[in-house]
Structures are given as C-alpha cells and as structure tokens.
PDB file as gemmi writes it, atoms N, CA and C in Angstrom:
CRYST1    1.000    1.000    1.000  90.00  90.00  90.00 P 1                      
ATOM      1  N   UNK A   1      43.074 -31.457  -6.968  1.00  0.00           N  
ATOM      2  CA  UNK A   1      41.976 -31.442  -7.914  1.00  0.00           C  
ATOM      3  C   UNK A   1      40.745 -30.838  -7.241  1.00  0.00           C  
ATOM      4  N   UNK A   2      40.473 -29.975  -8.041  1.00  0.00           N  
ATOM      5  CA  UNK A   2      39.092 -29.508  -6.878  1.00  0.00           C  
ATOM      6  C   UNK A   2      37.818 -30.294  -7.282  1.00  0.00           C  
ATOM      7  N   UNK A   3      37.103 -29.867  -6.416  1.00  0.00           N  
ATOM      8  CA  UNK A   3      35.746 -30.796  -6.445  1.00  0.00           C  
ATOM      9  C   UNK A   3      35.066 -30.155  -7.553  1.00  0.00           C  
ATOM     10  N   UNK A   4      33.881 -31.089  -7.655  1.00  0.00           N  
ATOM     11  CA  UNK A   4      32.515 -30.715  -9.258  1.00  0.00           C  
ATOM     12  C   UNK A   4      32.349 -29.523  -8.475  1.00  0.00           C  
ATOM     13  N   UNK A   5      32.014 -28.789  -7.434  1.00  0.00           N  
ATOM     14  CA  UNK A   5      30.330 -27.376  -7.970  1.00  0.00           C  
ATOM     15  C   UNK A   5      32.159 -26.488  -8.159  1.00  0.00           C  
ATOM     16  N   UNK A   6      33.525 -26.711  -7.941  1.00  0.00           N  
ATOM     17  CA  UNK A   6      34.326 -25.825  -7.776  1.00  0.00           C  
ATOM     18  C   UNK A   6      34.608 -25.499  -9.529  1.00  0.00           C  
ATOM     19  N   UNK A   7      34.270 -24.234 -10.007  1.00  0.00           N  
ATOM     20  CA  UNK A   7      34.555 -23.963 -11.666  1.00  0.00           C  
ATOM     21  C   UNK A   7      35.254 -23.027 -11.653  1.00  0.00           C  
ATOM     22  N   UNK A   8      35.515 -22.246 -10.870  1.00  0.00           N  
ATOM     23  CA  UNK A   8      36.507 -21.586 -11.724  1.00  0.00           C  
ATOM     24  C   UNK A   8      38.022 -22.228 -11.973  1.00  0.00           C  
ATOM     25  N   UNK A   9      37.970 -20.949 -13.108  1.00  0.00           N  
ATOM     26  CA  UNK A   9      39.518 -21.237 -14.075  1.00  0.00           C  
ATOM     27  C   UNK A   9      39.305 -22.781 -14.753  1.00  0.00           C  
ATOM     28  N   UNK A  10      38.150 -23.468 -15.032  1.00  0.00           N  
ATOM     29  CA  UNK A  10      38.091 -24.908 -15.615  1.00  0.00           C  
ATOM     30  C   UNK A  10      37.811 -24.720 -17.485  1.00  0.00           C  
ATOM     31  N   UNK A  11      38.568 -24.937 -17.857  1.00  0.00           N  
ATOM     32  CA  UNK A  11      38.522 -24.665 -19.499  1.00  0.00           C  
ATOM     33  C   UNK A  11      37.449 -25.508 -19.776  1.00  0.00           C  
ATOM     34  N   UNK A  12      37.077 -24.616 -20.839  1.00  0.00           N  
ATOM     35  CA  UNK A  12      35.829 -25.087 -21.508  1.00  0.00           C  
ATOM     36  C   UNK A  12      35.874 -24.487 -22.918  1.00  0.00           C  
ATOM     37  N   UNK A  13      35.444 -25.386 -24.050  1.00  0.00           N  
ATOM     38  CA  UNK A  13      34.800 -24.124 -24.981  1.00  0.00           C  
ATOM     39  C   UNK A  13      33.368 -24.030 -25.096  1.00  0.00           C  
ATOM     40  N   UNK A  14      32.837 -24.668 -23.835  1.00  0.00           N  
ATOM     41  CA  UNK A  14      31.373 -24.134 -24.116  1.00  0.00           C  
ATOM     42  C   UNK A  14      30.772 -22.894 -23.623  1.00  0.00           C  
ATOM     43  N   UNK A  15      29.838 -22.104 -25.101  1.00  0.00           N  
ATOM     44  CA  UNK A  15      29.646 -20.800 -24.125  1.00  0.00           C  
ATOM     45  C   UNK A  15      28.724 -20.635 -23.023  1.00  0.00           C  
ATOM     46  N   UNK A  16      29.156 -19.519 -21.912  1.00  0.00           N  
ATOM     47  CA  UNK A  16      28.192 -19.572 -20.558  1.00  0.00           C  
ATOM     48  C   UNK A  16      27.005 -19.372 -21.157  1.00  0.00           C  
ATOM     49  N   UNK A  17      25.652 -19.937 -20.290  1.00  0.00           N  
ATOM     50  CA  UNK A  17      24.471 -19.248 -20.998  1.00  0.00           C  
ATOM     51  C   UNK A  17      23.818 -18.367 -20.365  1.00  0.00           C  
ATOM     52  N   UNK A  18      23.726 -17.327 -20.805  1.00  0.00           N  
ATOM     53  CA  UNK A  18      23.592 -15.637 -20.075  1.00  0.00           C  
ATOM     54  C   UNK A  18      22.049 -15.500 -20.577  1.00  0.00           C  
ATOM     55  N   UNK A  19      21.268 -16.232 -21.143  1.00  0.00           N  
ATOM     56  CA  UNK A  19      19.851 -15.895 -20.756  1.00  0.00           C  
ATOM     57  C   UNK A  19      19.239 -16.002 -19.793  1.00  0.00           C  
ATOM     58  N   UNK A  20      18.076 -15.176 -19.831  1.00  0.00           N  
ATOM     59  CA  UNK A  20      16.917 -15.053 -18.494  1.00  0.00           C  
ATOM     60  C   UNK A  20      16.013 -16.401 -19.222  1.00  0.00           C  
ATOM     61  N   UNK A  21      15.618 -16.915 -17.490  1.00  0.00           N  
ATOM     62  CA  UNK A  21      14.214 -17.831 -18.403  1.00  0.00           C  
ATOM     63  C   UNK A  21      13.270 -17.960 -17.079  1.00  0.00           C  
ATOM     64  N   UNK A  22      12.229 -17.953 -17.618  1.00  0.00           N  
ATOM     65  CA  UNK A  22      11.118 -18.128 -16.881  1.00  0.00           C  
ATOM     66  C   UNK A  22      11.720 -19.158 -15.888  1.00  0.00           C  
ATOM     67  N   UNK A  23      10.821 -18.796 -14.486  1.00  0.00           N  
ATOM     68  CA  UNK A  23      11.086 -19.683 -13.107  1.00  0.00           C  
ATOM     69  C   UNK A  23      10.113 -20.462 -13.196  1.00  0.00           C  
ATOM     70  N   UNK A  24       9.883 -22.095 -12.766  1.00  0.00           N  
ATOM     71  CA  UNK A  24       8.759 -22.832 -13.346  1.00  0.00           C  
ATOM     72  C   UNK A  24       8.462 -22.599 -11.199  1.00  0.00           C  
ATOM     73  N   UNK A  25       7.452 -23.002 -11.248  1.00  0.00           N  
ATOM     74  CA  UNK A  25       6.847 -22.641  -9.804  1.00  0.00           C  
ATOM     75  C   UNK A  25       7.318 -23.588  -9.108  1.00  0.00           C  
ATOM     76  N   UNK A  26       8.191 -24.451  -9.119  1.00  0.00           N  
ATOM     77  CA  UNK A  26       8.934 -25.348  -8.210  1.00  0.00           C  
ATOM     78  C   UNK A  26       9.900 -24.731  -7.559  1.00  0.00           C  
ATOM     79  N   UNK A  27      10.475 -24.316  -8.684  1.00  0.00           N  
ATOM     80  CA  UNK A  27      11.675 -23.518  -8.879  1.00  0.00           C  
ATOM     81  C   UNK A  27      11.455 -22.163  -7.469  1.00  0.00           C  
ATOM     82  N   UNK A  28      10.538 -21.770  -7.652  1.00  0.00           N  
ATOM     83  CA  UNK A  28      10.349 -20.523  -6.890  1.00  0.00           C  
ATOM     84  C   UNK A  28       9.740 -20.844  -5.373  1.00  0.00           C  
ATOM     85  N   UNK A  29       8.978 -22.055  -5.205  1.00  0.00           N  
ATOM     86  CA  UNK A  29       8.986 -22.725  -4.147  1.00  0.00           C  
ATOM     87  C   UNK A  29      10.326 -23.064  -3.519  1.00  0.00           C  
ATOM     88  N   UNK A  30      11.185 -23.660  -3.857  1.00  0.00           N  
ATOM     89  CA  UNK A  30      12.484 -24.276  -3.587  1.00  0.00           C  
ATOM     90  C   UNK A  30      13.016 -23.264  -2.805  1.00  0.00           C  
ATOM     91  N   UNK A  31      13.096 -21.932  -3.831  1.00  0.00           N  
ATOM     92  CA  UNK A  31      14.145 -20.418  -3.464  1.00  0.00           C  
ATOM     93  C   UNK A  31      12.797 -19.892  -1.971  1.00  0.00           C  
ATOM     94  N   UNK A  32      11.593 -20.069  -2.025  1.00  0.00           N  
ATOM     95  CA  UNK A  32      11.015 -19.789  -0.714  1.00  0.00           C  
ATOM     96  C   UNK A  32      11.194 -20.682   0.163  1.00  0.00           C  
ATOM     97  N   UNK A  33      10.690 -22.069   0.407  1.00  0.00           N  
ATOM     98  CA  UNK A  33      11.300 -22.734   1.270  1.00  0.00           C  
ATOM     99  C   UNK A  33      12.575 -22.397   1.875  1.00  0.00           C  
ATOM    100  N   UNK A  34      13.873 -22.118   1.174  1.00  0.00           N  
ATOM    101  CA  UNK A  34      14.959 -22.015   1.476  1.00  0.00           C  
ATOM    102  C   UNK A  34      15.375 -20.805   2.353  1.00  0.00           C  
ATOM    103  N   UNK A  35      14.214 -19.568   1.622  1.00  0.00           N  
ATOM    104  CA  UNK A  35      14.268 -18.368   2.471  1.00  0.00           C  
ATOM    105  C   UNK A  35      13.549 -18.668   4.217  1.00  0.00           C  
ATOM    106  N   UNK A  36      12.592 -19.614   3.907  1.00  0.00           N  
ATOM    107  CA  UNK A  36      11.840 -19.036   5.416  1.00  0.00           C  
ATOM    108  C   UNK A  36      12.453 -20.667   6.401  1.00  0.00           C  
ATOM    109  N   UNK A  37      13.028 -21.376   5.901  1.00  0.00           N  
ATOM    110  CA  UNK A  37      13.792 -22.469   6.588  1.00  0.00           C  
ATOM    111  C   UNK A  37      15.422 -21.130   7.406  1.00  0.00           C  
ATOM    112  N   UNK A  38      15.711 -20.484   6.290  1.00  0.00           N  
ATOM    113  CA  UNK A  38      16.997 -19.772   7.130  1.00  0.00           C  
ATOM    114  C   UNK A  38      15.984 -18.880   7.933  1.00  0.00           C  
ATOM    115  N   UNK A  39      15.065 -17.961   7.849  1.00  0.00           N  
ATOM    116  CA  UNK A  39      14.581 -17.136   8.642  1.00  0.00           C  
ATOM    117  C   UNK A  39      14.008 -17.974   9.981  1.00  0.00           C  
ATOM    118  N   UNK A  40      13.385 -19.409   9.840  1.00  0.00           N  
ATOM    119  CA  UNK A  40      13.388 -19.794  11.224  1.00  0.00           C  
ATOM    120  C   UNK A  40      14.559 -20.171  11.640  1.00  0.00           C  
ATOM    121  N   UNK A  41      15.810 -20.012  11.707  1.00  0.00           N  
ATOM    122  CA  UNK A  41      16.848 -20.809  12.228  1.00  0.00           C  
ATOM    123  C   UNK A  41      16.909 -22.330  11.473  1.00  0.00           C  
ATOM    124  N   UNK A  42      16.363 -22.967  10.666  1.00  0.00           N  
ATOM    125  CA  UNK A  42      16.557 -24.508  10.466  1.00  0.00           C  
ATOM    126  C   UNK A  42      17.494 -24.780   9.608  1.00  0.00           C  
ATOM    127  N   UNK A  43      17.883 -23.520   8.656  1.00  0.00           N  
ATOM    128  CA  UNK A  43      19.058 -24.402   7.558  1.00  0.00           C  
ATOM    129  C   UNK A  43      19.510 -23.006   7.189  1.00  0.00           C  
ATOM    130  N   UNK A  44      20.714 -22.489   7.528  1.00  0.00           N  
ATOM    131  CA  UNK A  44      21.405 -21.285   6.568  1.00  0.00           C  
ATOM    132  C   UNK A  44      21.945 -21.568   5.302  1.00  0.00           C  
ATOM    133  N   UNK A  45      22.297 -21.242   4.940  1.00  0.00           N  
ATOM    134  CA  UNK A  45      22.990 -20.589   3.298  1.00  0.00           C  
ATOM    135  C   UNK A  45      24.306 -21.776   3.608  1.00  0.00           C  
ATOM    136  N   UNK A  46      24.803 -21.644   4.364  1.00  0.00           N  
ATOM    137  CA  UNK A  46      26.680 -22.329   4.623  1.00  0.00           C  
ATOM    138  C   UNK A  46      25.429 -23.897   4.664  1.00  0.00           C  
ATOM    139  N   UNK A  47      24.284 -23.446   5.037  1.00  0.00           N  
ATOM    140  CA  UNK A  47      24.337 -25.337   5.453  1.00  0.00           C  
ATOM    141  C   UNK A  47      23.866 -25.970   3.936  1.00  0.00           C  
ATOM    142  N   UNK A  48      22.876 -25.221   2.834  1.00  0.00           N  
ATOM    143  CA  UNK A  48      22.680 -24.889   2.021  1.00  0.00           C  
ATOM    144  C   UNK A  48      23.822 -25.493   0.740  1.00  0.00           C  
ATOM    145  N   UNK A  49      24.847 -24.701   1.009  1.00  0.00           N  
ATOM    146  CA  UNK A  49      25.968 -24.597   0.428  1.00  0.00           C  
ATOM    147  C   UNK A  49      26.640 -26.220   0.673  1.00  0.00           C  
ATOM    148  N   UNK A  50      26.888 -26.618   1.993  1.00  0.00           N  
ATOM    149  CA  UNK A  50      27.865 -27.721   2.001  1.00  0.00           C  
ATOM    150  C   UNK A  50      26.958 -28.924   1.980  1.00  0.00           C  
ATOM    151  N   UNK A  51      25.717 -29.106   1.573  1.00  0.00           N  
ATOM    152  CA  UNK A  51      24.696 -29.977   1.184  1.00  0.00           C  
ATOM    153  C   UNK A  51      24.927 -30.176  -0.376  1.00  0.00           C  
ATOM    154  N   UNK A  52      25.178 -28.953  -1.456  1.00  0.00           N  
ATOM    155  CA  UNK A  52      25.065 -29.076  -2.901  1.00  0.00           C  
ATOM    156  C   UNK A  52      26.555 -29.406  -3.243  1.00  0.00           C  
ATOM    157  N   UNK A  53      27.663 -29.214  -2.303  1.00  0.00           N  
ATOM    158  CA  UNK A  53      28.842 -29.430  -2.369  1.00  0.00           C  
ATOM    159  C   UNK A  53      29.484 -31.129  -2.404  1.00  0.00           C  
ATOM    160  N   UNK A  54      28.050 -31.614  -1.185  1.00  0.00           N  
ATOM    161  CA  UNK A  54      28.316 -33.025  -1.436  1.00  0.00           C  
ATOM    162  C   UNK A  54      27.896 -34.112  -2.308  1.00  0.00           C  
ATOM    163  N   UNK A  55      27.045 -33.260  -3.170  1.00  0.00           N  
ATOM    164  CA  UNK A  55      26.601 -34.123  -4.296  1.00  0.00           C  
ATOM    165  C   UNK A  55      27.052 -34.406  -5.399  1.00  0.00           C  
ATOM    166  N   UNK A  56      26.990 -36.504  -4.950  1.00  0.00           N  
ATOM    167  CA  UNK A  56      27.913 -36.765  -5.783  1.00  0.00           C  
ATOM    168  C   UNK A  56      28.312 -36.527  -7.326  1.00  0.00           C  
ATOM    169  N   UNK A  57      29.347 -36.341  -7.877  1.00  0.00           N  
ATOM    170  CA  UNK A  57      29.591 -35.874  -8.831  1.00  0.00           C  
ATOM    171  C   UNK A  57      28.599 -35.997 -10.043  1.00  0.00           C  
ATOM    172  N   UNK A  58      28.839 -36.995 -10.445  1.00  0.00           N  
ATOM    173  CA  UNK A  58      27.621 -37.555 -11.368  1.00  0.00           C  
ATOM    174  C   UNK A  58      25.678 -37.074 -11.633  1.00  0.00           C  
ATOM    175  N   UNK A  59      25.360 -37.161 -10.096  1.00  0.00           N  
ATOM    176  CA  UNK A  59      24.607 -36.202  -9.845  1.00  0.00           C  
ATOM    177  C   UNK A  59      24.609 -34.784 -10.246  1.00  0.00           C  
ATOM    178  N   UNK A  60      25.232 -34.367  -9.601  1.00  0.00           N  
ATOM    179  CA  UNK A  60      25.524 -32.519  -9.616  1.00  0.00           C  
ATOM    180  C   UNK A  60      25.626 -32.695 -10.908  1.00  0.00           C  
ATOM    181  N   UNK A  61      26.345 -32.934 -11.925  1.00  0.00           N  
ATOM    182  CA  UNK A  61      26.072 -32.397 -13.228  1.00  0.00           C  
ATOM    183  C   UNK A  61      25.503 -32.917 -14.389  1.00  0.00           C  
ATOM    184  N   UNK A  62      24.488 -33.889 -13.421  1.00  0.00           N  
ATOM    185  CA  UNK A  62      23.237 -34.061 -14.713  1.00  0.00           C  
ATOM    186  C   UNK A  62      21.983 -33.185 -13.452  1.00  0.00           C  
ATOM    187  N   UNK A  63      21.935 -32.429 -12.839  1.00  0.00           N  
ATOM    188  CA  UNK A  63      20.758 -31.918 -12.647  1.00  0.00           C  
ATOM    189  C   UNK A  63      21.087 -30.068 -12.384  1.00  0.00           C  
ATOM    190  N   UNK A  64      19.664 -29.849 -12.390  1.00  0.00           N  
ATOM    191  CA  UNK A  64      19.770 -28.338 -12.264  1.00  0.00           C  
ATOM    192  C   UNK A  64      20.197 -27.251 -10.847  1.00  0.00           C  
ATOM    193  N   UNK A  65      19.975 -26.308 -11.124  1.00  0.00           N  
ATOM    194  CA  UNK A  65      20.518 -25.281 -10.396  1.00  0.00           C  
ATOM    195  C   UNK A  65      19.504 -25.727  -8.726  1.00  0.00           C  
ATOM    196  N   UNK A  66      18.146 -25.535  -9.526  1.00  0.00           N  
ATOM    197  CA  UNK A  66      17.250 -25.532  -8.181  1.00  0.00           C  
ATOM    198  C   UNK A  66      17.100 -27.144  -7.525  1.00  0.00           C  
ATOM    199  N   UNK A  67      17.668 -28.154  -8.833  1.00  0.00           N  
ATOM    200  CA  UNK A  67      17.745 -29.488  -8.020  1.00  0.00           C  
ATOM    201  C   UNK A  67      18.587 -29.384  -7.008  1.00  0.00           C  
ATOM    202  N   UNK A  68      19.490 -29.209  -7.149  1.00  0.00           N  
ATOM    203  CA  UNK A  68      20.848 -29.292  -6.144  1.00  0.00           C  
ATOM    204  C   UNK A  68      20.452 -28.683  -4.963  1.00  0.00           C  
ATOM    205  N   UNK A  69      19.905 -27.642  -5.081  1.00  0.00           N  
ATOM    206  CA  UNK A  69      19.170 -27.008  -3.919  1.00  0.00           C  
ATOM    207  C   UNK A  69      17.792 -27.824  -2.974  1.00  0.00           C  
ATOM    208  N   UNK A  70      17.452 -28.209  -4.104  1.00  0.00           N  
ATOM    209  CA  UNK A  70      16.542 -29.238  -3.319  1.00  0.00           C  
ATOM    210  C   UNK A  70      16.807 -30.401  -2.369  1.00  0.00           C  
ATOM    211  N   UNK A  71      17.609 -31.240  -3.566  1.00  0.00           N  
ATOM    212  CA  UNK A  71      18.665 -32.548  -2.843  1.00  0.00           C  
ATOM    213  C   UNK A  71      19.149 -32.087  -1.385  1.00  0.00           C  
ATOM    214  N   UNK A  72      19.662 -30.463  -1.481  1.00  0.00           N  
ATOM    215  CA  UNK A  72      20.531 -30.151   0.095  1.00  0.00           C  
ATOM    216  C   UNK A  72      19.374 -29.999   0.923  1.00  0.00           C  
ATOM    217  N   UNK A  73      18.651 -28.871   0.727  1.00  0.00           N  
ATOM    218  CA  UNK A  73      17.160 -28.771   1.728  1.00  0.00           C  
ATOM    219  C   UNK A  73      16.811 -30.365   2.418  1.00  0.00           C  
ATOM    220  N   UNK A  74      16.402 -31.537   1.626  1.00  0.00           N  
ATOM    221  CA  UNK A  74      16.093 -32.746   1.832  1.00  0.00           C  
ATOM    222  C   UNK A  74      17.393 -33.200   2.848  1.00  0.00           C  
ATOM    223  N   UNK A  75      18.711 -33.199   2.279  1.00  0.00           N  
ATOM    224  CA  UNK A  75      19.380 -33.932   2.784  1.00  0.00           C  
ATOM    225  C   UNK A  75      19.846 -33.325   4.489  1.00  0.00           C  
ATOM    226  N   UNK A  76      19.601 -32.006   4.646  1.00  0.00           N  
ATOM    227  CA  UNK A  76      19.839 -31.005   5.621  1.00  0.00           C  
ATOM    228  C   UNK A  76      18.540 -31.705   6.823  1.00  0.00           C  
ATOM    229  N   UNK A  77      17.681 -31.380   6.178  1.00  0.00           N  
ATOM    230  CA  UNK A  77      16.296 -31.439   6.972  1.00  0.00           C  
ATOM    231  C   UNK A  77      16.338 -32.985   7.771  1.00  0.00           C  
ATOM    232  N   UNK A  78      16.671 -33.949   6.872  1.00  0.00           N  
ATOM    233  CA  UNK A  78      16.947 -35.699   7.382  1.00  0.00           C  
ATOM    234  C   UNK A  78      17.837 -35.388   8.384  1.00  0.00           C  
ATOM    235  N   UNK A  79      19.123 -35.238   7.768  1.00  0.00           N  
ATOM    236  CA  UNK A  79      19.857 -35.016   9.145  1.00  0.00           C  
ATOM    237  C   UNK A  79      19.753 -34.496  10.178  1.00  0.00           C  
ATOM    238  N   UNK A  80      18.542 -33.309  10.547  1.00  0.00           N  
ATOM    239  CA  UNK A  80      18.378 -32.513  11.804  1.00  0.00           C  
ATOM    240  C   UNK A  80      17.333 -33.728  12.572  1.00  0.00           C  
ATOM    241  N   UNK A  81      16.835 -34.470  11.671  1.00  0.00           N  
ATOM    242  CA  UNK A  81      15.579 -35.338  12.055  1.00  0.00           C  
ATOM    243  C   UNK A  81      14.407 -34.723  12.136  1.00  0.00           C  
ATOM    244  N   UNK A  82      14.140 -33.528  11.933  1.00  0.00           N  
ATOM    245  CA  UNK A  82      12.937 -32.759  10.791  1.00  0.00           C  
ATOM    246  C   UNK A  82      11.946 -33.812  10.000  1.00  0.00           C  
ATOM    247  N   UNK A  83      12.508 -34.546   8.982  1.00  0.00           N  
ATOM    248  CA  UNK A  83      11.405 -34.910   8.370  1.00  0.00           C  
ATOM    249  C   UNK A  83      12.527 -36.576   8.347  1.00  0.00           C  
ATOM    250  N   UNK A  84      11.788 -37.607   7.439  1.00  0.00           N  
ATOM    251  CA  UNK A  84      12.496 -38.391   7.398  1.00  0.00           C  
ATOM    252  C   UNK A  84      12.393 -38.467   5.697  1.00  0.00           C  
ATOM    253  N   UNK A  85      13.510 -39.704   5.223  1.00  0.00           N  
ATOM    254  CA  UNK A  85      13.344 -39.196   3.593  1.00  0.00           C  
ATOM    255  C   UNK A  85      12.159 -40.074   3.147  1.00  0.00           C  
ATOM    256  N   UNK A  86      11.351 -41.168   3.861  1.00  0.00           N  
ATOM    257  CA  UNK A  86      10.046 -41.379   3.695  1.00  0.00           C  
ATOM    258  C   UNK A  86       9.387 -40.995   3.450  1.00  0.00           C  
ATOM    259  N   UNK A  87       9.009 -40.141   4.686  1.00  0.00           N  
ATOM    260  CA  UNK A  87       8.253 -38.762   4.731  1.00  0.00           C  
ATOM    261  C   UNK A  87       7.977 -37.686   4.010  1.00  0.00           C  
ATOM    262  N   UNK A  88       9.369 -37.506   3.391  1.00  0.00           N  
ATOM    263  CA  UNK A  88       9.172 -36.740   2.379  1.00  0.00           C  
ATOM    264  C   UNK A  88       9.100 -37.225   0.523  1.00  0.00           C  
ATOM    265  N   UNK A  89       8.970 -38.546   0.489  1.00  0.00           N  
ATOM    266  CA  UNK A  89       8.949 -39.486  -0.254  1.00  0.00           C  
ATOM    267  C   UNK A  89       7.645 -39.600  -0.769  1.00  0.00           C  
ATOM    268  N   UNK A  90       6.737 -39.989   0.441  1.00  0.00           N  
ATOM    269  CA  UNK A  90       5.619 -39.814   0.604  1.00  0.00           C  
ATOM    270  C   UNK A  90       4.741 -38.726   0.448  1.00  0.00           C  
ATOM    271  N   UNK A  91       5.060 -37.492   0.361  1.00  0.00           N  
ATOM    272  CA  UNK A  91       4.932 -36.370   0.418  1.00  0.00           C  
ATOM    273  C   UNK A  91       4.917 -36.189  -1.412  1.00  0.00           C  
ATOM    274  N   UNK A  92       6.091 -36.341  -1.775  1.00  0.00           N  
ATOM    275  CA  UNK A  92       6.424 -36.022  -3.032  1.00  0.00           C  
ATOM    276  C   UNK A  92       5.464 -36.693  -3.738  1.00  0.00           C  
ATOM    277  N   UNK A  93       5.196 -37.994  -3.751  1.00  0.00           N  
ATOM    278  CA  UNK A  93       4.214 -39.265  -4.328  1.00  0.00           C  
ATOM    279  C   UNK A  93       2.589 -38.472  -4.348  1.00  0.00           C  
ATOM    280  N   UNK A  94       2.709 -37.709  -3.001  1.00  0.00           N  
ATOM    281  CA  UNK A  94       1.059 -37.713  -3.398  1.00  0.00           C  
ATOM    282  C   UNK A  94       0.720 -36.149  -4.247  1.00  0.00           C  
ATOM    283  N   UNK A  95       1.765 -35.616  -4.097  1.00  0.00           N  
ATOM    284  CA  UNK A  95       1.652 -33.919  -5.317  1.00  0.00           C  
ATOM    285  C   UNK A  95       1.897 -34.472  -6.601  1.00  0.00           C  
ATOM    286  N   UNK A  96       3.080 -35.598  -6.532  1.00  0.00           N  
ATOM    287  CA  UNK A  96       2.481 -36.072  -8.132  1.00  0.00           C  
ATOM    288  C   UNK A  96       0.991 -36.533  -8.932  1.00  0.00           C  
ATOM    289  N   UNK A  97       0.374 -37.658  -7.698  1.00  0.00           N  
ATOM    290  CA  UNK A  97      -0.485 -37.808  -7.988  1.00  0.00           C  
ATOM    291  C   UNK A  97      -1.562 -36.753  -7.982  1.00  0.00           C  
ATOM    292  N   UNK A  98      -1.724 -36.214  -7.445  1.00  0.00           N  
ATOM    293  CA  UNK A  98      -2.303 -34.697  -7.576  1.00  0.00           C  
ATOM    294  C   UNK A  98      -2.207 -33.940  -8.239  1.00  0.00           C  
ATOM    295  N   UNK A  99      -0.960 -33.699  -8.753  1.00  0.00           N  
ATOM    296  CA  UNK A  99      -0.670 -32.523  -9.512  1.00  0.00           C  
ATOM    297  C   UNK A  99      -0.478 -33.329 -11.175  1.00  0.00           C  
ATOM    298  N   UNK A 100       0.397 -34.274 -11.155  1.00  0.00           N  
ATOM    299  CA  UNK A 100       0.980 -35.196 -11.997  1.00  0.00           C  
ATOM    300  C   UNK A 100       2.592 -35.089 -12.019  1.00  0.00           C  
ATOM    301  N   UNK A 101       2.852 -35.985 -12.939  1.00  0.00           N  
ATOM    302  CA  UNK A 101       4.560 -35.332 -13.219  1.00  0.00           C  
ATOM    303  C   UNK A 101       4.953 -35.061 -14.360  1.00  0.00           C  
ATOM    304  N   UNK A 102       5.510 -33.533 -14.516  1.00  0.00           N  
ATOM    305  CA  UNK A 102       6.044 -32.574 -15.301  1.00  0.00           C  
ATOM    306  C   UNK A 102       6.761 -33.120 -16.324  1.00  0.00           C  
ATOM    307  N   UNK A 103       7.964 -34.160 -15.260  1.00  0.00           N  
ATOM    308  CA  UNK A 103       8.832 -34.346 -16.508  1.00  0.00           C  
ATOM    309  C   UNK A 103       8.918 -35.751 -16.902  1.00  0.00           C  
TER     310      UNK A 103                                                      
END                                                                             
C-alpha cells in the first residue's frame, strides 16, 4: 500500500484543479525560506521531501501544499537543534499578535 503524499495511479473521480491562484505572502515566504535554508547548507529538497512524507496521514490531507512544507521546514530545523518548537511557537504567537490571524 503506498503511503498518503504517494498518488499516482490512485482513482479518483475528482477533477485535478489546473487553476493559477494568487500566492498569499506566507505562501511565498515559506518557498523563500526554503530557498535560502538549501542555499546555506541547512535543509535540501530530499530533506524537504522526507519531512512532508512523514506527515501523518490525516494531517497531510486536510492541509495545504505550502503547509506541508512548512510542518517539514519546522520539523527539519528541531531536529538539527536550530530552533526549538517553542521557539518557534513563540515566534509564531507574536506575528499573530502583530499581524493577527488570517484564518
């Protein structure tokens, strides 16, 4: 049985959705972070990859493209001992309060 992010050949009749949509600025943060974390050496693409691979099922398919990406960045970064998930807990808490929350 293959794992959730594995789709191909998985029947469906739902159709793919092939629109463009606006990037909300998280979104485009996430895809930069991700670029200049591989350009210093701290997290490649494979590490990237087997971070969104481990999320648990249930997870992975109630959230989005750039969540999953996020969850791995976070979960990558803890494990090197980079940040802790406090830390970045804490972090998150005060851009809400700052910024607010979206959703």
């Amino acid at each position: 049985m293959p794992a959730v992010h594995d789709r191909g050949g998985w029947p469906t009749d739902e159709p793919i959705d092939r629109q463009e949509h606006e990037w909300a600025d998280w979104e485009r943060q996430t895809q930069s972070l991700r670029t200049v974390l591989d350009q210093k050496g701290m997290m490649n693409v494979d590490e990237l990859r087997r971070g969104i691979e481990s999320i648990d099922p249930g997870e992975y398919e109630s959230t989005t493209y750039f969540e999953r990406w996020s969850a791995s960045i976070e979960m990558n970064l803890v494990e090197k001992g980079v940040l802790t998930t406090e830390e970045i807990d804490e972090r998150a808490a005060a851009l809400r309060d700052r910024w607010g929350n979206p959703g």
